[in-house]
C-alpha positions in Angstrom: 0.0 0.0 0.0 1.2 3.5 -1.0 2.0 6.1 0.9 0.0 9.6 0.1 2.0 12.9 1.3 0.8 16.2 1.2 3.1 18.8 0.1 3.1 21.8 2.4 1.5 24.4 0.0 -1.6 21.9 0.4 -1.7 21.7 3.5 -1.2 25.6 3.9 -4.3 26.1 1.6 -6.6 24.0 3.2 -5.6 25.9 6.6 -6.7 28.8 5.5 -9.5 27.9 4.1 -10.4 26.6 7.6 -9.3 30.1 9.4 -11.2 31.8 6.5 -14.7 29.6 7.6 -14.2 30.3 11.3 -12.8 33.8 11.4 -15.3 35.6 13.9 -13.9 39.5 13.9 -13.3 39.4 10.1 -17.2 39.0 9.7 -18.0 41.7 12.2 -16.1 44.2 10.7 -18.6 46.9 8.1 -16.9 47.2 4.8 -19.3 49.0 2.9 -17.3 52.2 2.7 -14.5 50.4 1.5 -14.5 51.8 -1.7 -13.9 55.2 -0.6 -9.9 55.0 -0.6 -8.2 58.2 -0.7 -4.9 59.5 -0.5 -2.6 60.6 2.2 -3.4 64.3 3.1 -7.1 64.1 1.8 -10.2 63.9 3.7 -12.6 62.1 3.7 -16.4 61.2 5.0 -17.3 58.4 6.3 -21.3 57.3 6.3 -22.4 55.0 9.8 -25.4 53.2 9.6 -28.8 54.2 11.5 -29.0 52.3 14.3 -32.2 51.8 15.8 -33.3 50.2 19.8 -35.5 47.2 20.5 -38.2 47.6 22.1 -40.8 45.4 23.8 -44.0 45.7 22.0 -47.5 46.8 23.6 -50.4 45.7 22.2 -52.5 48.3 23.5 -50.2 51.5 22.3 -49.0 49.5 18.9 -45.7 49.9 16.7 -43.5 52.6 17.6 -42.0 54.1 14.2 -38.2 55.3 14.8 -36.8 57.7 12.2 -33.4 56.0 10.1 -31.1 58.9 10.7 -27.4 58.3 8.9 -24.6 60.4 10.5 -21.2 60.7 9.3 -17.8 61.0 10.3 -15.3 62.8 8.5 -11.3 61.3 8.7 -7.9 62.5 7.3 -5.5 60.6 6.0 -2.0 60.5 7.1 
C-alpha cells in the first residue's frame, strides 16, 4: 500500500480555508465604505449606519416608528 503525502502548499491552503470559515472578527467588521480610498493628506467622510433600539411591544399603544437617521464621520488621511 502506497504512501500519500501532502506537500506543504496543500496543507497551507486548506488551513486557510479553515481560518477563512471560522474567522469571527473578520465577519463583524462593516466594509461597505470600503470603496472610498483616498490619498494621504485628503479627507474624507465616512457614512455610519442608522441604528435603531428594541423595544418590547404593547399591544395596546401598537408599533412605535423610529426615524433612520445616517450620521457621518469625516477622517484624514496620514
Amino acid at each position: 500500500m502506497a504512501n500519500t503525502l501532502l506537500t506543504p502548499s496543500i496543507i497551507a491552503k486548506e488551513a486557510l480555508m479553515v481560518l477563512r470559515n471560522n474567522a469571527v472578527m473578520a465577519n463583524l467588521v462593516h466594509r461597505d465604505f470600503s470603496d472610498e480610498y483616498a490619498s494621504v493628506g485628503d479627507t474624507i467622510t465616512i457614512r455610519k449606519p442608522a441604528t435603531f433600539v428594541a423595544k418590547e411591544f404593547n399591544q395596546s399603544n401598537g408599533i412605535e416608528v423610529q426615524d433612520a437617521v445616517e450620521d457621518s464621520v469625516s477622517v484624514k488621511m496620514e
